[in-house]
C-alpha positions as CSV (number, residue, x, y, z in Angstrom):
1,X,106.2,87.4,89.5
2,X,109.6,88.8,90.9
3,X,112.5,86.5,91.1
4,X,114.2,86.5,94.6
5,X,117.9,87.4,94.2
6,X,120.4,85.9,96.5
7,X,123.2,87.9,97.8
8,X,125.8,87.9,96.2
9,X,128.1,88.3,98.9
10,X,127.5,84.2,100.5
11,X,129.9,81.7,99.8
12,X,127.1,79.3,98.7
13,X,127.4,75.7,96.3
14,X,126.4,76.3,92.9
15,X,128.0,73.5,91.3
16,X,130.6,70.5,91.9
17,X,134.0,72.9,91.7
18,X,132.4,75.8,94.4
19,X,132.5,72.7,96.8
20,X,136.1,72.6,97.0
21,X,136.6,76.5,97.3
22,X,134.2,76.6,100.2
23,X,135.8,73.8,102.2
24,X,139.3,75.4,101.8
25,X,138.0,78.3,102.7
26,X,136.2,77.2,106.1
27,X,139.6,76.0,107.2
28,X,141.5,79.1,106.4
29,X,142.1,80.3,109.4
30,X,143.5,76.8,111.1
31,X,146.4,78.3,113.3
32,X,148.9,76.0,112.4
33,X,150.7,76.8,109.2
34,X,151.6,73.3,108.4
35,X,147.9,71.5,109.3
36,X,146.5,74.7,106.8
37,X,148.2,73.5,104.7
38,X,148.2,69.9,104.7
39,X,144.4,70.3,105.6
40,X,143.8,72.4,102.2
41,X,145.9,69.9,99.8
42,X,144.6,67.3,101.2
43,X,140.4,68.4,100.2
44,X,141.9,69.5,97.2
45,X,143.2,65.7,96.2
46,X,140.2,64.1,97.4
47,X,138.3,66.1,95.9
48,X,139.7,66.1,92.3
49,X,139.7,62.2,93.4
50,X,135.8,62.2,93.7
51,X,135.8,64.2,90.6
52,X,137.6,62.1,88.8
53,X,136.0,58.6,89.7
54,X,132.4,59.8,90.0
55,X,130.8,57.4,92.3
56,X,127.5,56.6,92.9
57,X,125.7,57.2,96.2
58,X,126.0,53.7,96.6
59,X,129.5,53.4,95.6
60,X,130.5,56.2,98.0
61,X,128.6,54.3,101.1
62,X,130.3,51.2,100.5
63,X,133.5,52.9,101.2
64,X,132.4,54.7,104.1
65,X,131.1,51.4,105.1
66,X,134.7,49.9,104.5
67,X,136.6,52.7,105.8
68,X,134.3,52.4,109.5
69,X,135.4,48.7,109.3
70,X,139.0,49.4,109.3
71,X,138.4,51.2,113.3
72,X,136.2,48.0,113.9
73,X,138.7,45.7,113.1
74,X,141.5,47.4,115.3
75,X,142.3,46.6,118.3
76,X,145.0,45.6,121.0
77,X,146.7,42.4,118.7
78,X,145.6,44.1,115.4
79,X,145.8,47.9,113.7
80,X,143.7,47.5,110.5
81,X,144.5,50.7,109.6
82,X,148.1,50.8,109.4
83,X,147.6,47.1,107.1
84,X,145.7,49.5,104.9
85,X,148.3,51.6,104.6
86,X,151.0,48.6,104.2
87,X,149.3,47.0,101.2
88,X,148.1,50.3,99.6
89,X,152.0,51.1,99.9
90,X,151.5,54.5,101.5
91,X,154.2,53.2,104.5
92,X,156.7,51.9,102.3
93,X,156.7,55.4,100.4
94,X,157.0,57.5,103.6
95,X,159.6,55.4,104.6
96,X,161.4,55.5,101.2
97,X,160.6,60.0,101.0
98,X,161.9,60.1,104.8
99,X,165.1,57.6,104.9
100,X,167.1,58.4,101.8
101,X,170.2,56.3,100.6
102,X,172.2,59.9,100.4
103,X,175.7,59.6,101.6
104,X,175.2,55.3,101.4
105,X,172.8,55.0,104.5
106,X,171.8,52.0,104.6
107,X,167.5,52.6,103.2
108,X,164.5,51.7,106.0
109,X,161.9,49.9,105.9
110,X,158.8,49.4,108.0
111,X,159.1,49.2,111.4
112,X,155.6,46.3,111.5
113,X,153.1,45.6,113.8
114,X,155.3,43.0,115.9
115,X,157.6,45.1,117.6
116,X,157.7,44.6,120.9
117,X,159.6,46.5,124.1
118,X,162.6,45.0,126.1
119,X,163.8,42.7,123.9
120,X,165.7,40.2,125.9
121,X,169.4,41.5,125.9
122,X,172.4,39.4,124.6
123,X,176.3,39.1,124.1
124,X,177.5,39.1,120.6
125,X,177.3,35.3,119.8
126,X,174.3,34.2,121.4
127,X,171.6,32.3,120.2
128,X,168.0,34.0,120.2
129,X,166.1,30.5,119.8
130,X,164.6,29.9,123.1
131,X,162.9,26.7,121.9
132,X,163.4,23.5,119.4
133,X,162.4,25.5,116.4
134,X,162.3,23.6,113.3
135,X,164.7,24.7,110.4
136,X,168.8,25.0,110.0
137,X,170.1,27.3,112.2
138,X,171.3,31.0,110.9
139,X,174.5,32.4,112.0
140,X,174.1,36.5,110.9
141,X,177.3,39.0,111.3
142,X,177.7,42.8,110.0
143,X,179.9,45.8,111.0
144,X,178.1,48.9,111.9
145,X,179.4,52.0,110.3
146,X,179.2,55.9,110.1
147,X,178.2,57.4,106.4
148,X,182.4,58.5,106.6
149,X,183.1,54.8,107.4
150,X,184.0,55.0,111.0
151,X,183.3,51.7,113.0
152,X,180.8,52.4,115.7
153,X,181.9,50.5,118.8
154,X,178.7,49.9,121.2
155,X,176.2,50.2,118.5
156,X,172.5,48.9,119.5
157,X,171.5,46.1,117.3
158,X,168.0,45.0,117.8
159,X,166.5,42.1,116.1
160,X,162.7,40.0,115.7
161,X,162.2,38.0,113.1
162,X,158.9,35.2,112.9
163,X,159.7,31.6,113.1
164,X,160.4,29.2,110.9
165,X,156.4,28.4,110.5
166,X,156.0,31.7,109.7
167,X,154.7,33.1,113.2
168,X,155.7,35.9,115.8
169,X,156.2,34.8,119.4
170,X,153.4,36.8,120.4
171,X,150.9,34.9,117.5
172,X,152.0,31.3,118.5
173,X,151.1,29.9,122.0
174,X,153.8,27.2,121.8
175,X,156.6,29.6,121.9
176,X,158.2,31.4,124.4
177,X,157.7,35.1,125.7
178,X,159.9,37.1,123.3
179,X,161.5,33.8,121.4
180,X,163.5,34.9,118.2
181,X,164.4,38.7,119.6
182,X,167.3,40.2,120.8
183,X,169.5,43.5,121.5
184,X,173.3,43.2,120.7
185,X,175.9,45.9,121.2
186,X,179.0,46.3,118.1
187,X,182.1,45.1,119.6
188,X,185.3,48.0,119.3
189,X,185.5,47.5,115.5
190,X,181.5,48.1,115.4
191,X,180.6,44.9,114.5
192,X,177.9,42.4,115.4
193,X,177.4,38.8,115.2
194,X,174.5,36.1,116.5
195,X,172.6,33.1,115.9
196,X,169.1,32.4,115.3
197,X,167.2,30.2,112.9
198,X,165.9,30.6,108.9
199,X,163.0,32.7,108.9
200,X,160.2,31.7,106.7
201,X,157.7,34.2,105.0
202,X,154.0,34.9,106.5
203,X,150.8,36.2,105.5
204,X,149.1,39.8,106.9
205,X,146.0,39.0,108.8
206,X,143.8,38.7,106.3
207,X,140.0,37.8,108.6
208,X,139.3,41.6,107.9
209,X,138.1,44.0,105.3
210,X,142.0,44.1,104.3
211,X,141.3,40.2,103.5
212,X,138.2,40.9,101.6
213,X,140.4,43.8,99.3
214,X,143.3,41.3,98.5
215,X,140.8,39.2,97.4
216,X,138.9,41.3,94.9
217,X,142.1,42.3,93.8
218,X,143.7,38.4,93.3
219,X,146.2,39.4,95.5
220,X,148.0,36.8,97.8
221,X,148.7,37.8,101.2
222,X,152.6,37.5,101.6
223,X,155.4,38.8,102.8
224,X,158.9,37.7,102.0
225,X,161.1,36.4,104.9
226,X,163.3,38.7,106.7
227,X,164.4,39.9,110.0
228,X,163.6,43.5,111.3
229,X,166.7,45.6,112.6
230,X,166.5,48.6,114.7
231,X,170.6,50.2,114.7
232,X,171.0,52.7,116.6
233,X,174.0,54.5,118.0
234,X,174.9,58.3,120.2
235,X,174.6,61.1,117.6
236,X,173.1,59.7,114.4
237,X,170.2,58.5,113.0
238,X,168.5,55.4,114.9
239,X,167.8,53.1,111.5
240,X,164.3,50.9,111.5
241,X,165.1,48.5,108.8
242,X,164.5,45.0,107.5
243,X,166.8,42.4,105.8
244,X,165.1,39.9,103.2
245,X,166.1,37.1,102.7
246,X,164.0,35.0,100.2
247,X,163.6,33.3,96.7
248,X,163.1,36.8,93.7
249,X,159.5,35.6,93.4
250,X,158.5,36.3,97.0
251,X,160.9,39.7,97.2
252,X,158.8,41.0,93.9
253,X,155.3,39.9,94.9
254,X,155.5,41.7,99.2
255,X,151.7,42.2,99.8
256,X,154.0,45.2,101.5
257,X,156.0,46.6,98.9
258,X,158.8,46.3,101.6
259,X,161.3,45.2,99.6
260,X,164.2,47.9,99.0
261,X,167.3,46.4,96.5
262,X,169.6,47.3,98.9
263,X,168.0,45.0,101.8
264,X,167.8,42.1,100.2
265,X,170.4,39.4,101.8
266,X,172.4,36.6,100.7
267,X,172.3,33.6,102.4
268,X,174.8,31.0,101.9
269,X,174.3,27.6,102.3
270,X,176.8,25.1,104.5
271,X,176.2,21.8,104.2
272,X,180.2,20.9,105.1
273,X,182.4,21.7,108.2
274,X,181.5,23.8,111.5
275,X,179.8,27.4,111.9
276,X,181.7,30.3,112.3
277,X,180.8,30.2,116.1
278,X,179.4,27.8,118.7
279,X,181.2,24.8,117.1
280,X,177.5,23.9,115.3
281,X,177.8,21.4,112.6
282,X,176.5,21.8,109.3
283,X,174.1,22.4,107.7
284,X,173.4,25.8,108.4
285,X,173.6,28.8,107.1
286,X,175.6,32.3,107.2
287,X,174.0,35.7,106.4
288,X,176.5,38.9,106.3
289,X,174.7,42.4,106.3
290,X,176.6,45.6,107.5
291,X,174.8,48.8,108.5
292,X,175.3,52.3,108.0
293,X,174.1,55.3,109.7
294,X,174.0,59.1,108.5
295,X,174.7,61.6,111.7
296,X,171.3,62.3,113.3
297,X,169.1,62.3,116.4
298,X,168.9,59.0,118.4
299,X,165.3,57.9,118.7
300,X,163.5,54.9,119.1
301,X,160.0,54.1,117.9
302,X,157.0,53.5,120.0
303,X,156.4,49.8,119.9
304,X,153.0,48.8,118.5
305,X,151.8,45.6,120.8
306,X,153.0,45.5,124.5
């Protein structure tokens, strides 16, 4: 009997390696230079990936299965897919490749899912607790500088931070519309000062397929305490940061992996005397954190949640 002969001329699979030529080459022609290209690495990693792990049919519907429940569980008050990314530490190393400490810029971190437009606007000196939160107040000052050290007068200084329970305004009926946020402007020597109260760490929302992963892994759920920053200023580089303020367990154990060694705060404890403003007895405490920016484009990030 004669064997049929295929041409030899069709890009056809004849074994696991002609898979990955064949893809790359479908998508050869994509007109954009950079999506070609980020298109073509990226089959070429996940498929060396598949190579390497080898899964079973099974195995590779269960992740299809988990990856479908990551859209499913998004929606208005919760992005699934950008926790993935948090706790699988993809965000923290964009951040960390995109925001580098060259020149002493003061390092990003993640902007977070509780960002929220028109922060309420304040003088330098105000308080941003709009309720009877528990915990010691927290008086917070910094100067705002250029990489060359020149004080930036009328700075933006935008702040959020949860609440001493551990909770956003926007998670926690009892508290008021936009409680525990705030936009300050550096005074002529660039810098900034306010009050607000301790903030305590929180878990990531953990009643979706995120939850279920940090638990086969025997991973808590944590993040350290801090207060997000958004510095910006006319001609440099609007800086989406966060300042931590917590005990080295919590810093080293971020379900995140959030926490740069140039963020982390000191707080100091008062338990004698007044606070440096607002004649507030103690105890309290005092934070200082100065900012500075690299020259840049102004631009501000798309908030998140409305």
């Amino acid at each position: 009997m004669e064997t049929q002969q295929k041409p030899p001329h069709l890009r056809l699979i004849e074994d696991e390696h002609s898979v990955t030529r064949i893809v790359q080459a479908a998508m050869a022609q994509t007109a954009s230079p950079r999506l070609r290209s980020v298109m073509g690495l990226l089959v070429q990693h996940l498929h060396d990936f598949l190579r390497e792990v080898r899964p079973t049919d099974e195995e590779f519907e269960l992740a299809l299965e988990f990856i479908a429940a990551l859209g499913h569980a998004t929606h208005a008050t919760n992005n699934e897919v950008v926790l993935a990314a948090d706790v699988l530490g993809l965000s923290t190393l964009v951040t960390v490749m995109n925001n580098s400490t060259q020149d002493g810029r003061t390092p990003g971190a993640l902007l977070g899912p509780f960002y929220r437009a028109n922060a309420p606007r304040y003088a330098c000196g105000d308080c941003v607790v709009q309720d009877d939160a528990p915990g010691l107040p927290l008086f917070v000052r910094g100067t705002v500088r250029a990489t060359d050290g020149t004080p930036l007068s009328g700075a933006l200084v935008e702040i959020w931070q949860a609440s001493p329970v551990g909770l956003y305004d926007n998670q926690d009926p009892r508290q008021p519309d936009r409680n525990l946020r705030g936009c300050f402007h550096t005074d002529e020597q660039g810098a900034y000062h306010f009050r607000t109260v301790r903030p305590a760490g929180y878990p990531v929302p953990t009643n979706g397929p995120i939850g279920t992963l940090l638990d086969a892994q025997q991973r808590h759920p944590y993040r350290p305490a801090h207060i997000h920053f958004i510095v910006a200023a006319p001609g440099y580089r609007t800086l989406v940061t966060q300042v931590f303020v917590d005990e080295p367990q919590a810093l080293e154990s971020d379900v995140t992996f959030g926490v740069h060694r140039q963020l982390v705060g000191h707080l100091e404890r008062i338990d004698h005397g007044h606070s440096p403003w607002g004649n507030v007895p103690a105890p309290f405490y005092t934070l200082d954190f100065d900012f500075t920016l690299e020259p840049g484009e102004q631009s501000f990030p798309k908030p998140p949640i409305d």
